[in-house]
Structures are given as C-alpha cells and as structure tokens.
C-alpha positions in Angstrom: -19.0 11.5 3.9 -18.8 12.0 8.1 -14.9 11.6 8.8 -14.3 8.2 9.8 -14.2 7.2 13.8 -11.2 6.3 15.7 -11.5 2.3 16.4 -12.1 2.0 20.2 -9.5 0.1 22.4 -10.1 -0.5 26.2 -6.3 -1.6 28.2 -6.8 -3.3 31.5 -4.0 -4.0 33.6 -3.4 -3.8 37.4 0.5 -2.8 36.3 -0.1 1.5 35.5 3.5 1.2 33.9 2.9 -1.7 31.8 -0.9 0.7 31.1 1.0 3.8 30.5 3.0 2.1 27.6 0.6 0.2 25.9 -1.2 3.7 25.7 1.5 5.4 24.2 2.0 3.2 21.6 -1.9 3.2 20.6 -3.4 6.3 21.2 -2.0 8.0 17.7 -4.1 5.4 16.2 -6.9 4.9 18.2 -9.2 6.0 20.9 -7.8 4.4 24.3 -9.2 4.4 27.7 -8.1 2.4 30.6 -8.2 0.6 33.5 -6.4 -0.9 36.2 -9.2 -2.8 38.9 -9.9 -6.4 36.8 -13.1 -6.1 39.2 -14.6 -3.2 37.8 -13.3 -3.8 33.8 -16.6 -6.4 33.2 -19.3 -3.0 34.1 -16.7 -0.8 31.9 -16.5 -3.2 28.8 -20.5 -3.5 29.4 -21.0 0.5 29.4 -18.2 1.6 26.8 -18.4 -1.5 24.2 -14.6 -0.7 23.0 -13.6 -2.2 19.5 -11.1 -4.4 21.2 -10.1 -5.2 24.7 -6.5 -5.6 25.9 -6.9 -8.0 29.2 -3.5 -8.6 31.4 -3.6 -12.4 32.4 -1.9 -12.0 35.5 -4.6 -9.6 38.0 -5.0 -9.3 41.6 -8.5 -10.6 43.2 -10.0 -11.4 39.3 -7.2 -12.8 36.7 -7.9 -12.5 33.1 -9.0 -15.6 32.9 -11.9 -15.0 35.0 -12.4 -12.0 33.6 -12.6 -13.7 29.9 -15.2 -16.2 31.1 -17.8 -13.4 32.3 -17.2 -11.3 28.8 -18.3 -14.8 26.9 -21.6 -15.7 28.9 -23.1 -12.2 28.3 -24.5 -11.6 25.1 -23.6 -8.0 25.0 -20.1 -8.3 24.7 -19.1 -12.0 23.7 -18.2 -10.8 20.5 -16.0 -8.3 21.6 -12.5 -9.0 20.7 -10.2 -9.9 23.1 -6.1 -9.9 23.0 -4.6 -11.3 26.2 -1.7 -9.6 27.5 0.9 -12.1 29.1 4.3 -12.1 30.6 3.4 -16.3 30.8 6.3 -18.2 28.3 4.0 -21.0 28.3 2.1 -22.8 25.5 0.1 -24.2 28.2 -1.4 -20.2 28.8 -1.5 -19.7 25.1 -3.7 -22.6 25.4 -5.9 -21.9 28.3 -6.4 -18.2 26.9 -6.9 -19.6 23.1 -10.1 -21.8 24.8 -11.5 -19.3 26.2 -11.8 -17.0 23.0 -8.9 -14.7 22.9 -8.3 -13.6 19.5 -4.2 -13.0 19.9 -1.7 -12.8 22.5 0.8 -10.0 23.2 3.5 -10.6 25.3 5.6 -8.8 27.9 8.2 -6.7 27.4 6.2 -4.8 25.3 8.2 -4.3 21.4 5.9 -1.5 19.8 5.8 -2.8 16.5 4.4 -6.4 17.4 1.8 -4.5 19.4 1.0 -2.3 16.9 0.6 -5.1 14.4 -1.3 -6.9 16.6 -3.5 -4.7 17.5 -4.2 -3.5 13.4 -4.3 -6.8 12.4 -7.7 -7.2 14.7 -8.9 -3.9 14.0 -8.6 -4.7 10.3 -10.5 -7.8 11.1 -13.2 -5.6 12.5 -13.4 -3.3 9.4 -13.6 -6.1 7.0 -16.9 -7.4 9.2 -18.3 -4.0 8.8 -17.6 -3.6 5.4 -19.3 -6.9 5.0 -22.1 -5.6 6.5 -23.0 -2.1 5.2 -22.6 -4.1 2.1 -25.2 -6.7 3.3 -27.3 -3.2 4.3 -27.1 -2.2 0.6 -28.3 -5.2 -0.4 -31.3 -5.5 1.2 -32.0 -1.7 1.2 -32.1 -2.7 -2.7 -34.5 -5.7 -2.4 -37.0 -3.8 -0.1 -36.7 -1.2 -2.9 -38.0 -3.7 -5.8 -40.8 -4.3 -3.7 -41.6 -1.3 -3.0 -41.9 -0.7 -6.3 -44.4 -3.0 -7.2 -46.5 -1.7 -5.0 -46.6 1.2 -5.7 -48.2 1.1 -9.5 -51.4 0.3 -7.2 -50.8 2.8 -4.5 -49.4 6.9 -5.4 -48.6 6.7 -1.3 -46.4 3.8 -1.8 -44.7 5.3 -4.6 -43.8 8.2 -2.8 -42.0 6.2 -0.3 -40.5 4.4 -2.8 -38.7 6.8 -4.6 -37.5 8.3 -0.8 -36.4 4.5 -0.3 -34.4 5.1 -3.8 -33.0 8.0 -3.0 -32.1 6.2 0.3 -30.1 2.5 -1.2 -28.7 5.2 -3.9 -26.5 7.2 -0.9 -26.1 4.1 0.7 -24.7 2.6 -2.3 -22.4 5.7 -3.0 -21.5 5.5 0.5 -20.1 2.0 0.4 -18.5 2.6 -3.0 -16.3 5.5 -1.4 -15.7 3.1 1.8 -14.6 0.1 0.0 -12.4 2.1 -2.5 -10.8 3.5 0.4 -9.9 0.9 2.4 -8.8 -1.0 -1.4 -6.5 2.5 -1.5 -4.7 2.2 1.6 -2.9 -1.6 1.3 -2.6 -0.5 -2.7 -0.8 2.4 -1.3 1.4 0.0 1.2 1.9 -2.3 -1.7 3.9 0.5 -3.8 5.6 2.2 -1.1 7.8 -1.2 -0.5 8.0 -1.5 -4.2 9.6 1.8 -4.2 12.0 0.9 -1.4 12.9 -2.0 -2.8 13.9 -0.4 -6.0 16.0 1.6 -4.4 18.2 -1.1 -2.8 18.7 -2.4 -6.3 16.9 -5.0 -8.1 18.9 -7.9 -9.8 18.6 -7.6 -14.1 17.1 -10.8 -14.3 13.9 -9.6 -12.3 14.0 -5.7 -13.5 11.2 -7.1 -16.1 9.5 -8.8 -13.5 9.5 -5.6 -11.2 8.3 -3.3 -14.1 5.3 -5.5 -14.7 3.9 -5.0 -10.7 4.5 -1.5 -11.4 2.6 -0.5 -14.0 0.1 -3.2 -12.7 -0.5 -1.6 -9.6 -0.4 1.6 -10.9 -3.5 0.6 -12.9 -5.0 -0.9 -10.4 -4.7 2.0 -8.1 -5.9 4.5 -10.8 -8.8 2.0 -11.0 -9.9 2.5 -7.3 -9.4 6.2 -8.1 -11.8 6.0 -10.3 -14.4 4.6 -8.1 -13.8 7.2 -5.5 -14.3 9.8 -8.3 -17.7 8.1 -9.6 -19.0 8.0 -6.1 -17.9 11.5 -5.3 -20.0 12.7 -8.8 -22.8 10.4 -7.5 -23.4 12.9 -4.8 -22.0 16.1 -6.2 -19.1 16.3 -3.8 -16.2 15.8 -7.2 -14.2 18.9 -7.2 -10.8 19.6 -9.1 -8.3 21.1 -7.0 -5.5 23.7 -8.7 -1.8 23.5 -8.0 1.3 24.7 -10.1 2.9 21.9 -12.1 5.2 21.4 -15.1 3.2 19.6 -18.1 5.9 18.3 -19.8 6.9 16.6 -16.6 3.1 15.6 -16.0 2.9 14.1 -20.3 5.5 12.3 -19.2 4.6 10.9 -16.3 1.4 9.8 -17.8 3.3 8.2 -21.2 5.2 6.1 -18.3 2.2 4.1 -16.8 1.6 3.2 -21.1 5.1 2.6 -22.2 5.5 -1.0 -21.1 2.6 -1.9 -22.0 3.3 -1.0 -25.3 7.3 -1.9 -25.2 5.3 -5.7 -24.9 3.1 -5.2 -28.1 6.0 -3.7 -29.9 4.2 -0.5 -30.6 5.5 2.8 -31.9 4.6 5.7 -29.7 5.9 9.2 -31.7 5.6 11.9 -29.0 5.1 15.5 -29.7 5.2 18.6 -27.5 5.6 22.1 -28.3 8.9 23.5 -27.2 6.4 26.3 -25.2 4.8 23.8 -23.2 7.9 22.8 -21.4 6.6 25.4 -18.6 4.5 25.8 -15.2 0.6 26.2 -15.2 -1.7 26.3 -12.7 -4.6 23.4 -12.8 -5.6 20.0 -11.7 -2.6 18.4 -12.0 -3.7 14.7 -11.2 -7.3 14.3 -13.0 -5.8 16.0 -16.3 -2.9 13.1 -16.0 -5.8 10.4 -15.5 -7.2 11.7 -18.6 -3.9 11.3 -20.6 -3.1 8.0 -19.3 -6.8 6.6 -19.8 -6.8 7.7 -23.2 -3.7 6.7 -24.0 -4.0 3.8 -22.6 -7.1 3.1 -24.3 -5.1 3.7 -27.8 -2.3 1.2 -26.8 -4.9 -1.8 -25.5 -6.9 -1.4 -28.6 -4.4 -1.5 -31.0 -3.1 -4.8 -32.6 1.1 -5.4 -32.0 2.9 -2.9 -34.1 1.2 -0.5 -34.1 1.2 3.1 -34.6 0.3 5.9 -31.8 0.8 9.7 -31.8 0.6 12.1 -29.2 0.6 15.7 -30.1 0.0 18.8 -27.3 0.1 22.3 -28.6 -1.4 25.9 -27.3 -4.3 27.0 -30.0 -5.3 30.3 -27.9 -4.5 32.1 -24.9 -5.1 35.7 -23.6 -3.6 37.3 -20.3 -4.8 34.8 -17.4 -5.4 31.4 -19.4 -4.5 29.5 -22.2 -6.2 26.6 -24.3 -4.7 23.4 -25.3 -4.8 20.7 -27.5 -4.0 17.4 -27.0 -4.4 15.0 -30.6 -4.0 11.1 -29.4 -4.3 9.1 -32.5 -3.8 5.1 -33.4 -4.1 2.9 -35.8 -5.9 0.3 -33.8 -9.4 -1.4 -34.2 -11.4 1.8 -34.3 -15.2 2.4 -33.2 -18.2 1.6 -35.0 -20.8 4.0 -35.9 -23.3 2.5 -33.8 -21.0 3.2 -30.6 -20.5 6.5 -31.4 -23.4 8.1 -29.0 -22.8 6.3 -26.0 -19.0 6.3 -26.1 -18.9 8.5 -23.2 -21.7 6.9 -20.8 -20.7 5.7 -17.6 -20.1 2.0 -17.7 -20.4 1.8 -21.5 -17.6 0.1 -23.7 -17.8 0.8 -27.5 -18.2 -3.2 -29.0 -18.7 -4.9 -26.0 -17.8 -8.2 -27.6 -14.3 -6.7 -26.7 -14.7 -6.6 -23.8 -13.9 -9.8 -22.4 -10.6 -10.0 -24.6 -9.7 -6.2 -23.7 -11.2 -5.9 -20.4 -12.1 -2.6 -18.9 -15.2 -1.8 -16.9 -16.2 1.5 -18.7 -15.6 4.3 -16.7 -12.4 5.7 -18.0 -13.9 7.8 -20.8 -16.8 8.8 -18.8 -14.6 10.2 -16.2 -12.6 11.9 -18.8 -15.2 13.8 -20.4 -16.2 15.1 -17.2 -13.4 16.1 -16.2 -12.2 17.8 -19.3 -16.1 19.8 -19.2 -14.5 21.0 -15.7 -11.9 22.5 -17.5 -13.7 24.3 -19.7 -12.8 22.1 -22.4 -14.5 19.1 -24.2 -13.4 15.9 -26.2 -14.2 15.0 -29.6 -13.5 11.3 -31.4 -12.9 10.7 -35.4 -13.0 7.1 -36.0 -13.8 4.2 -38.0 -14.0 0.6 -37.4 -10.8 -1.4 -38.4 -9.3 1.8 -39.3 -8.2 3.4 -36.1 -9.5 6.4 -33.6 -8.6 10.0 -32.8 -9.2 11.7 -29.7 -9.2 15.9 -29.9 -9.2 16.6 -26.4 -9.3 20.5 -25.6 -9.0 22.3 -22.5 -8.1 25.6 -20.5 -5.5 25.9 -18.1 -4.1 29.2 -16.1 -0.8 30.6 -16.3 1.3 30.2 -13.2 2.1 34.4 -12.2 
C-alpha cells in the first residue's frame, strides 16, 4: 500500500507573524501553504483544494466573513472545511461565523495544543468521511461484480472482465481492510499509552481489578486489529516476519500475561514449564511467535469450563550450529474438538463447533494466522483432541541462535 498523504491545510491571514506560527505548529503534521492577501485566497482555495482552510476574521479590503460567503456559493469548494481564526471575545462572532459554516473556531493568542487539537479533530473528521467512502467504493465494486457475473455464463468476453473486476473489489477490499485497521490501531494505541501513565501515578486497590480488566481487554482488542493487518497483508503477499534478538523466557511470559486474568476469573490452574536452557537470547520474530502463544493459549483458557487444567511445556528437541528446534506442548482439559472439525480447524474464518461461537466468541482467524506463521518458521502445528475430553496443541518451530 502507497504511503499515506499528508492532509492539506491552507493558513490565510493578513498578520505574517500570527502566519508564521500557525505554520510552525502544523507543518510536522501536515502539508501547509499560505497566504496573506484575503483577495487572492478564494482563486488559491479554488486551484489548491486544501483539506482544511484556516481563515483570519479580521482582513483588510475582504474580512473572513466575506471571504466565507464566496467559498459557500461555489460548488467546488463549499465543502471545504473551514476553521475561523479570531482574536473577536464575542459569542455574537462565534455566531455570525457558526452561520456561515465554519466548522470550529480558534482563537488568538495562539496555545499550540488547542490548535493542534483543533485542527486533528477536523482532519479526523475528514478521514472518517473517506473511510466511509472507499468503503461505499468496495461495496459497489462488489455489486457490479455479481452482475458481472451473471452475464458472463452467456458471454466468455464478459467473463473475462469479470474475473479482472474480481481481482479488482479483492485489492480494493484488502486495501480498506489494512486502512481501517490502521486507523482502529492508532486511538487503540492512544488508549494504552494513558493507561500506562496512569498506572504509573498509582491506581487506588479498590480499582486495581477494574484497571486490569481494560488491560487485558485492550490488549485483545489490539491484537485483534493486528490480526486484520496480518490477513490483509497475506491477501496480497506483502506478510513478512521480521528477525530481532530476544529473550524467550521473557517473551512466554509476556504472552502467559495477556491469559492470566482471564483465567485468575475462571479459577483455572495454569502449570508452566520451561527448560532451564531456554532462559537465553535467539534470533527470530519476536512478536508473531508471541501472537501464536497467546492465541493458543488463549484459546485453551476460553474453551475450558472454570477449574480447569492447562499446561504449557517449551523444550529444545534438536539443534545443530546456526539453529535450533523447539517445542511448545499447550494442553487442557477443556471442551475438546470434534472429529468432524478436525480438517478445517486451521481455515481462515473457521471455528471448530460453531454453535460455540456465539457463547465463546472469536471470529476465526487466530489459528489460521498461527499456522502460517509457524509454516514461516519452518515449523508446523499439530492437534490431539477429543470432544468433551480436552485438546493438545504440538506446535514446533526453528529459531536461530543469537552469535
């Protein structure tokens, strides 16, 4: 996917100080152009088309005002947001400017954050529209499709274009897949970084249980948009798995973190078992291969009743000079798989006993994900299980020695 454009801002302001600051505080962000004659901003706006406008209220020769008015009776740009700038302390302005169409006001002095929030709360606005759209695009790219279709059992023309129009909704679809997981990513990221400052200030006992729950809750949640990302990146062939040195006893235990509450709630057993030689560095995808444990495991703690029993064993079963292969034995005594699920366990959006899956939830991708990971690792994944009787995963894989 092309790297995604700058949001366009356009500052005009007969004041170059009051122009010179504004563009300081947004250029980082965005792409900002400017300009300081009110006459000549309506024939910029008209040849630029920014993403937003900042307009000054207060303008020799043409005020804002005036300037608002011409931007709403052309069709080309009365859509284009407008934020009035203002050193008015009047509600009567706010008013006036409100009427006209401006979206916000931001007032003079200038206080960087309120700009910048300003300013990102209408480019935001902007996104969501376009996110709306493409997926609007998708939509109808996949109803001209079915159509196409039909016609062309009667034509082998027609069918040729069809299958081009397929190939066509498929990209588009993967496209807005990787978008909208994105832009989930980025408050999700937000969302935990407070979370993390507020820990750190202290939380009070009585809310520490409260506090763990959003954790591990937005943890799965952003693992979950991971996810997508990494189904739309397979779509088109672009999932790699990147290496870096790590410590896998740190990384086991990171993953039996995300799991532990969860099972703390269902009173659940969890016996962990690591050989004494794994507490070391290798060299390998640190984060998939953690994605792996925690879906897994997580899988074993949702799907088995309270009380229950989980094991987690990791041990080396080869290794020569540059690699070695380990095993990884995650077993419960949960509500097992039936025969009959067996084959398609490992399909993308499958879920073994889907009359489960309204009481367990899950939107089958986890496993899928896993196994191809694991293949990229030289390795592969094998179930024993029996319905009513439990499940256990035998997951094997190659990782390099850190030198």
């Amino acid at each position: 996917m092309s790297k995604k454009r700058k949001k366009s801002i356009l500052i005009v302001d007969d004041e170059t100080t009051n122009v010179a600051i504004l563009e300081e505080i947004l250029k980082k962000d965005y792409s900002v152009k400017t300009i300081t004659d009110s006459t000549k901003a309506i024939e910029k706006i008209k040849k630029d088309m920014p993403d937003l406008v900042l307009l000054d209220i207060i303008m020799p020769v043409m005020d804002g005002y005036e300037v608002m008015k011409i931007l709403k009776k052309s069709e080309s740009t009365r859509n284009i947001p407008v934020i009035f700038i203002t050193a008015l302390d009047s509600f009567d302005a706010e008013e006036k400017g409100l009427a006209l169409g401006a979206v916000d006001y931001i007032p003079k002095p200038f206080h960087a954050p309120i700009v910048q929030m300003r300013v990102k709360n209408q480019i935001d606005i902007i996104e969501r529209y376009e996110i709306e759209n493409d997926l609007n695009v998708v939509l109808k790219l996949q109803s001209e499709l079915v159509a196409a279709r039909e016609l062309a059992e009667k034509n082998r023309d027609i069918a040729e274009k069809s299958r081009e129009d397929a190939d066509y909704a498929n990209r588009a679809k993967t496209d807005f897949l990787a978008h909208m997981s994105h832009e989930m990513r980025t408050p999700m990221n937000a969302i935990m970084g407070m979370m993390q400052i507020i820990e750190m200030q202290g939380i009070p006992a009585s809310l520490k249980r409260y506090f763990k729950k959003m954790d591990v809750d937005a943890t799965q949640l952003l693992g979950l948009i991971e996810d997508l990302l990494d189904v739309s990146s397979m779509e088109y062939g672009a999932f790699k798995l990147t290496d870096s040195v790590f410590n896998f006893y740190t990384m086991v235990h990171e993953a039996l973190h995300v799991v532990t509450y969860i099972a703390d709630e269902k009173h659940h057993t969890v016996d962990v078992k690591i050989d004494p030689s794994l507490i070391t560095q290798f060299v390998g995808d640190e984060k998939h291969l953690k994605r792996v444990i925690t879906c897994i495991l997580g899988n074993a703690v949702k799907f088995t009743p309270e009380n229950g029993e989980i094991s987690f064993d990791a041990g080396i079963i080869d290794e020569n000079k540059d690699k070695v292969t380990l095993q990884i034995i995650i077993t419960d005594n949960g509500i097992g798989i039936p025969p009959k699920d067996m084959d398609t366990l490992f399909e993308m959006f499958e879920q073994a006993d889907k009359s489960n899956k309204k009481k367990y939830g899950g939107i089958g991708i986890g496993l899928s994900l896993s196994k191809r990971i694991i293949d990229m690792m030289d390795g592969d994944i094998k179930v024993e299980s029996k319905k009513g009787a439990g499940s256990k995963f035998i997951i094997k894989f190659k990782l390099k020695k850190k030198k």
